[in-house]
N, C-alpha and C positions, 0 to 999 in steps of 0.2 A: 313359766312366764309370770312375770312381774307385774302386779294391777296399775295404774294411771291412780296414784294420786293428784290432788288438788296442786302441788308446790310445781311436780314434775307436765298438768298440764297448762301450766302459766309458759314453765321455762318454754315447752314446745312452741305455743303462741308468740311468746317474745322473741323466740329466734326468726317463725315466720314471718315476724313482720320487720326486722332487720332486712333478712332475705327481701322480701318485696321493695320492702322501701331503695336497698342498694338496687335493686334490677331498674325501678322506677327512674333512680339516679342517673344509670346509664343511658335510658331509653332518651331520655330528654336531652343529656349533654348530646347522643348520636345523632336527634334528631333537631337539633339545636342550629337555627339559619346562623350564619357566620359570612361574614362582608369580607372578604378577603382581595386583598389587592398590590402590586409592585410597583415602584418607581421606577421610571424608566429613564437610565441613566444619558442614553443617546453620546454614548461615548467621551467620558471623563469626566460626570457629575461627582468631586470629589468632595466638598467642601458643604460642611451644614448650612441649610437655609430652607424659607419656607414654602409651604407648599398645600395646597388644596384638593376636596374632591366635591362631587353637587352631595346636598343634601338627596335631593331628591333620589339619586342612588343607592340610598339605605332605606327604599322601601317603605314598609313601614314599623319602623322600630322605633323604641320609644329615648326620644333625644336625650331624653335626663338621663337614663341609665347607662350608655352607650361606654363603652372602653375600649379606647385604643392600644393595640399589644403590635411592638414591635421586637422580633428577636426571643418572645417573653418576657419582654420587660412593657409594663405602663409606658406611653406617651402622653404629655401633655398635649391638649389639643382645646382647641376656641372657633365657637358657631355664630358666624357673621356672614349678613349678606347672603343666606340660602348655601353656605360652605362649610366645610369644619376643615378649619388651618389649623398646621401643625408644623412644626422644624424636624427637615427628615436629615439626621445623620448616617451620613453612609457608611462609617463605621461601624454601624449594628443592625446592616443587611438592608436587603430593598424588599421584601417582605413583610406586608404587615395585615394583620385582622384587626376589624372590629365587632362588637359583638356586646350584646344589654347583660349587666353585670346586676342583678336582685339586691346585692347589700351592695352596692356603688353609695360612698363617703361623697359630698361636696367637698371639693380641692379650694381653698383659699385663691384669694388673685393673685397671680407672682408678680403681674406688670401692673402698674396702676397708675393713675395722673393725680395731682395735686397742686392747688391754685395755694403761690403762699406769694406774700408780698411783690404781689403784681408780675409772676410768672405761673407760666405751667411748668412744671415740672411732670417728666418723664420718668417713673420709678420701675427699676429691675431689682426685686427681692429686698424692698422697701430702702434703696439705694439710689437718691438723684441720678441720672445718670447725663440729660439735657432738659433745656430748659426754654420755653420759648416767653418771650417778654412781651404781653399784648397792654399794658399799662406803659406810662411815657417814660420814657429815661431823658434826664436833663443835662449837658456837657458841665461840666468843674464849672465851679465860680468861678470868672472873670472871662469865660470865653463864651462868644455870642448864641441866645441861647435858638438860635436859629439850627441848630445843631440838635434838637432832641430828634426824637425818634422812639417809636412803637415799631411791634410786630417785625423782630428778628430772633435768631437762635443762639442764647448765650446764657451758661456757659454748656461749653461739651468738656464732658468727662470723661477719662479714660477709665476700665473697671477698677485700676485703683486709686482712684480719685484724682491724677493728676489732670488738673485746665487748660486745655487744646486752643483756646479762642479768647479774643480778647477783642474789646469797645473801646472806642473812643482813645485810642495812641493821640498822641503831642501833636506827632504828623499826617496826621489824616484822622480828624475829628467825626468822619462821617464814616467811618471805618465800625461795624457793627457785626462783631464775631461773623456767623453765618447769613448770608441773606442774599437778593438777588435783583436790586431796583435795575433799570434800562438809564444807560448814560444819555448818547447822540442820539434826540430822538426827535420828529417834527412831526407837529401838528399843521396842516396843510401849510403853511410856509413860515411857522413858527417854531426854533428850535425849543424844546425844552429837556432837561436832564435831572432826571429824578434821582443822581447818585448821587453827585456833587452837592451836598445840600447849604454849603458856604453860598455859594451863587443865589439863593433862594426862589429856580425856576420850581421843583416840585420836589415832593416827599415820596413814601412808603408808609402807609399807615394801620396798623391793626384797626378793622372795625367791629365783628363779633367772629364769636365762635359756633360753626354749624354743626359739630358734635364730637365728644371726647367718649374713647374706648380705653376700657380695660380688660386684664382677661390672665390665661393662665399660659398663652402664647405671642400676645402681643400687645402693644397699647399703645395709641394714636389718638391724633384730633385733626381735624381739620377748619383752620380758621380765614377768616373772609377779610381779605386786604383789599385795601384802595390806592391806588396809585394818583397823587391829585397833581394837578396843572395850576402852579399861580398866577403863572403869566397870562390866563385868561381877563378880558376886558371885563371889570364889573364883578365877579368875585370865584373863587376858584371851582374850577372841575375837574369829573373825576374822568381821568383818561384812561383807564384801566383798570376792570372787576376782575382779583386775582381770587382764589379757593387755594389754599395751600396746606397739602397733607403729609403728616409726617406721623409714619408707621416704626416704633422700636421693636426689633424683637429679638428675642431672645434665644442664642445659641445654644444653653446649654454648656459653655465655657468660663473658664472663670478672667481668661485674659481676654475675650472680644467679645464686641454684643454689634450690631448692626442696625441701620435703620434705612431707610425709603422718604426720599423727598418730591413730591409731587406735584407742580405748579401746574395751573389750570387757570386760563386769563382769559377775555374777552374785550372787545371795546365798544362802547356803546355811543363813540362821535359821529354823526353821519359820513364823514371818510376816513374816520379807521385811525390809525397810526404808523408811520413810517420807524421803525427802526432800524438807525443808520451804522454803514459797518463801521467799528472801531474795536480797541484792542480790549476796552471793558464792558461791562455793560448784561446783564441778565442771566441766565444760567444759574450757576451758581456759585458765589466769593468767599472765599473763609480768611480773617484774618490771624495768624498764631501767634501765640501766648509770644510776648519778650522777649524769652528764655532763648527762641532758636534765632540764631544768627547762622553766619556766614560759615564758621568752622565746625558747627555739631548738629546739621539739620542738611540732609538729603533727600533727592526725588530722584523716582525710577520710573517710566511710562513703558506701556504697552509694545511701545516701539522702540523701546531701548534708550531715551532720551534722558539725562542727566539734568542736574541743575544749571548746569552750564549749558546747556542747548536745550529744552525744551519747551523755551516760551516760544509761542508761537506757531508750534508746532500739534497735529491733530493727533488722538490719543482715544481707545477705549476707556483704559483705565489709568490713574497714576498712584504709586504710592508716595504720602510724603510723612518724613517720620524724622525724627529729631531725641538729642537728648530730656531724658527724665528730669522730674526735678529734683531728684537725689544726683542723680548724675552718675545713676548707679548702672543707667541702663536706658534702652528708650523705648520711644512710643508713638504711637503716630495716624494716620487716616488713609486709608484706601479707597481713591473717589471712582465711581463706575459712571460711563454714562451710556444711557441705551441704547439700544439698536433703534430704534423708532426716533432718536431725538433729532430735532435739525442741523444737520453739516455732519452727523456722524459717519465716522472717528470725530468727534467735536475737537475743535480748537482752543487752545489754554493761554492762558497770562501767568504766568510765574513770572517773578520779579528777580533781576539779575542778581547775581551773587555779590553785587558790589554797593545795591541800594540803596536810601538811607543814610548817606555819608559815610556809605561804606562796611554799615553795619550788619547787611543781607538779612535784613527781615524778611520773614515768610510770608508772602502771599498768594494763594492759589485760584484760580477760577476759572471753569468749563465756559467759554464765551460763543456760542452757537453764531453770533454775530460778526466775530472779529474780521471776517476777512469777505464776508458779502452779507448787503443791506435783506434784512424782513419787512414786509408788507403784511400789518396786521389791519385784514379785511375787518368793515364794522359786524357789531353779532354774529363775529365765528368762534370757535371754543378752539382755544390751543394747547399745548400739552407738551414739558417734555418732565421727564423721570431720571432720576439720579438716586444712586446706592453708595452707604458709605458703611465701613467696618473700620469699626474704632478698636485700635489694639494696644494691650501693652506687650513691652517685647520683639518680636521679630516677625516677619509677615512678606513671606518669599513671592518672586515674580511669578511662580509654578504655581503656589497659593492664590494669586490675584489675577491669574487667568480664568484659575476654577469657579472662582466665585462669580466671576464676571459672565462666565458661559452658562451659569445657573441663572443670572440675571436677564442674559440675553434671552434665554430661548427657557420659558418655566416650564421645571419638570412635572412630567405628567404621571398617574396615577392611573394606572391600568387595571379595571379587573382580573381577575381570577375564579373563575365558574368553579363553587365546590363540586 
C-alpha cells in the first residue's frame, strides 16, 4: 500500500468538495419553490394576447429576480398594478413556471413612449407604431381655423410602417384619424355637438396626462380629455371629464401588434347629459388613409355582413382591410368591441360604397348610440372598451373570432400545486 502524499491528498480534497458542492447543487434546485401554473383555454383560446396573475400569489419571492419559462423558453413579462402581464401564445403550451433566477440580467424596455413634436408616440422595439396628439393641430391655410383640435390618435401604423388613419380630408375637416367626440347631444334643452366642429357648438380637447407606461410587455398612457360646451351663456363648460387609455402590446409577431382603448367619462352638470340616438357619435371613428376607395378596401363582421350591408347593422367584431401602399398586398384593422359595452353586439356606421362622389372612402365606427338615446346621469363613471389588431397581410374570420373570445371573457391563470 501506497503512502498519501501531499499532491495525492489535495487531489482527494478537491474531488470531495466537487462531490459536495454537486449534491449541494441538486439539494437546492429539488428543494427549490417553483410558481407553476396553466392557462385556461375555456374552449378555443387560439390567438396571442395578454394575460395576468396577483402578485400576491408568488408568495414571497423576490420580484427583481423572478423568470418566466414557458415551454423552456424565457417569457417576457411586466409588474403593474400588484400583477405581472405577460402575452400567452398558445402555440408554445399552457404551461408555464416561474421561479427567482440568482444571475437574472435586466431586459431593456421593448415598448416604450416618447413625446416628440407634440405627440406621444407608442414604441414596439424602438418603432413608432401610434401616436396620440395632445398639443393643437391647426386645418391648412385658408380653411377656418375653427377646425383645430387636440387629443386624438394619429397616425396608426401598420408593422411595416404603412399609415392606416388620416386628419383633416377636403371633406370632412373635423375628421381626425382615430377619436370618439358625442354628435346629437342636449344639455337640458340645449342641443350641442361636439363632432361637427364647423358648427362651433363644442370641441374635444387634450387637457394632461395622468401617467405614461413602458415596459417589456406593454406600454400605455392615459390622458385627461375635456369635452367643452360653447354654446354656454357667458363662457364655455365643460360637459364631459373623459380619462382615455390606450394600452399597445406586444404579440411577439412581426406582422400584428394590438392595443386597448379605454374611455372612461363622467359629467359633472347638475342633470347630466342626454345623448341622443343618431347614426354617429362616440364609440369609436377611424378615418382611412386616401389610398382605400371603393374597389380595393373590404369589410367582413361577426355576422357575416359585407361592405355593402353592414352599416347599420350590430357586430362583435369587424375586419376592415384594404390595399397596401405598394399595392403589393394588404393591410388592415380588426375592431372588437366588449361584452360589457353598451348595445352590445354594438352598432356600426360604415359609409356606403358609393360615398364621396362616389369615391367609397373608408370610414368605420362602433356607435353604441346609433339606434337608442343614453342618459348620462351627473357624477357617474361610464365605460366602454374597444380592441383593435393592427395587421399586415391577411387576418381570417376564424382568427377574429379568436381573438375576440380572448377579449371577451380574459383568460385565466390557474395554479398548479408542485
Amino acid at each position: 500500500m501506497y503512502p498519501l502524499t501531499i499532491n495525492s491528498t489535495k487531489q482527494i480534497k478537491t474531488k470531495l468538495y466537487i462531490i459536495l458542492t454537486f449534491c449541494l447543487f441538486l439539494f437546492t434546485c429539488c428543494n427549490k419553490e417553483t410558481y407553476r401554473f396553466e392557462i385556461q383555454e375555456d374552449g378555443g383560446f387560439l390567438q396571442s394576447g395578454p394575460v395576468s396573475i396577483e402578485i400576491k400569489d408568488l408568495e414571497d419571492k423576490n420580484l427583481e429576480k423572478l423568470t418566466l419559462i414557458q415551454n423552456g423558453k424565457s417569457v417576457r413579462f411586466q409588474i403593474k398594478d400588484d400583477k405581472v402581464w405577460f402575452v400567452h401564445n398558445p402555440e408554445n403550451g399552457n404551461l408555464y413556471s416561474i421561479e427567482e433566477a440568482s444571475n437574472k440580467t435586466v431586459d431593456a424596455k421593448a415598448l416604450d413612449t416618447q413625446k416628440k413634436d407634440g405627440s406621444l408616440q407608442l414604441i414596439a422595439d424602438k418603432k413608432p407604431l401610434l401616436s396620440y396628439r395632445y398639443e393643437m393641430t391647426y386645418p391648412p391655410v385658408g380653411v377656418d381655423s375653427i377646425f383645430k383640435k387636440s387629443g386624438y390618435i394619429h397616425p396608426i401604423l401598420t408593422p411595416k410602417g404603412d399609415t392606416l388613419t388620416r386628419i383633416q380630408p377636403h371633406d370632412h375637416y373635423h375628421h381626425y384619424g382615430l377619436w370618439g367626440p358625442w354628435t346629437h347631444t342636449r344639455i337640458d334643452t340645449m342641443r350641442v355637438d361636439f363632432w361637427n366642429l364647423g358648427e362651433g357648438m363644442g370641441t374635444v380637447l387634450f387637457k394632461e396626462f395622468k401617467n405614461t407606461v413602458s415596459g417589456n410587455v406593454f406600454s400605455s398612457f392615459t390622458a385627461e380629455q375635456e369635452h367643452i360646451d360653447f354654446k354656454t351663456k357667458g363662457s364655455p363648460q365643460v360637459a364631459l371629464n373623459e380619462d382615455l387609455t390606450i394600452n399597445l402590446w406586444d404579440l411577439g409577431l412581426t406582422d400584428r401588434y394590438m392595443f386597448d382603448y379605454t374611455t372612461s367619462f363622467s359629467s359633472p352638470l347638475e342633470n347630466g347629459i342626454l345623448f341622443e340616438a343618431y347614426r354617429y357619435g362616440g364609440g369609436i371613428g377611424l378615418r382611412f388613409n386616401e389610398r382605400w376607395k371603393a374597389d380595393n378596401c373590404t369589410v367582413l363582421t361577426s355576422e357575416g355582413n359585407d361592405r355593402l350591408t353592414a352599416d347599420g347593422t350590430n357586430a362583435r367584431w369587424c375586419i376592415v382591410s384594404g390595399v397596401s401602399s405598394d399595392g403589393q398586398g394588404t393591410n388592415g384593422i380588426l375592431f372588437m368591441s366588449h361584452p360589457e359595452n353598451r348595445m352590445h353586439p354594438e352598432p356600426m356606421r360604415i359609409w356606403p360604397i358609393d360615398a364621396n362622389e362616389g369615391r367609397g372612402d373608408m370610414f368605420f365606427e362602433f356607435c353604441p348610440i346609433r339606434h337608442e338615446q343614453w342618459k348620462i346621469e351627473p357624477n357617474r363613471e361610464y365605460e366602454l372598451n374597444y380592441r383593435m389588431v393592427v395587421f399586415d397581410g391577411e387576418l381570417s374570420a376564424e382568427e377574429a373570432e379568436a381573438y375576440w373570445q380572448a377579449f371577451a371573457k380574459f383568460p385565466e391563470a390557474k395554479r398548479i400545486e408542485n
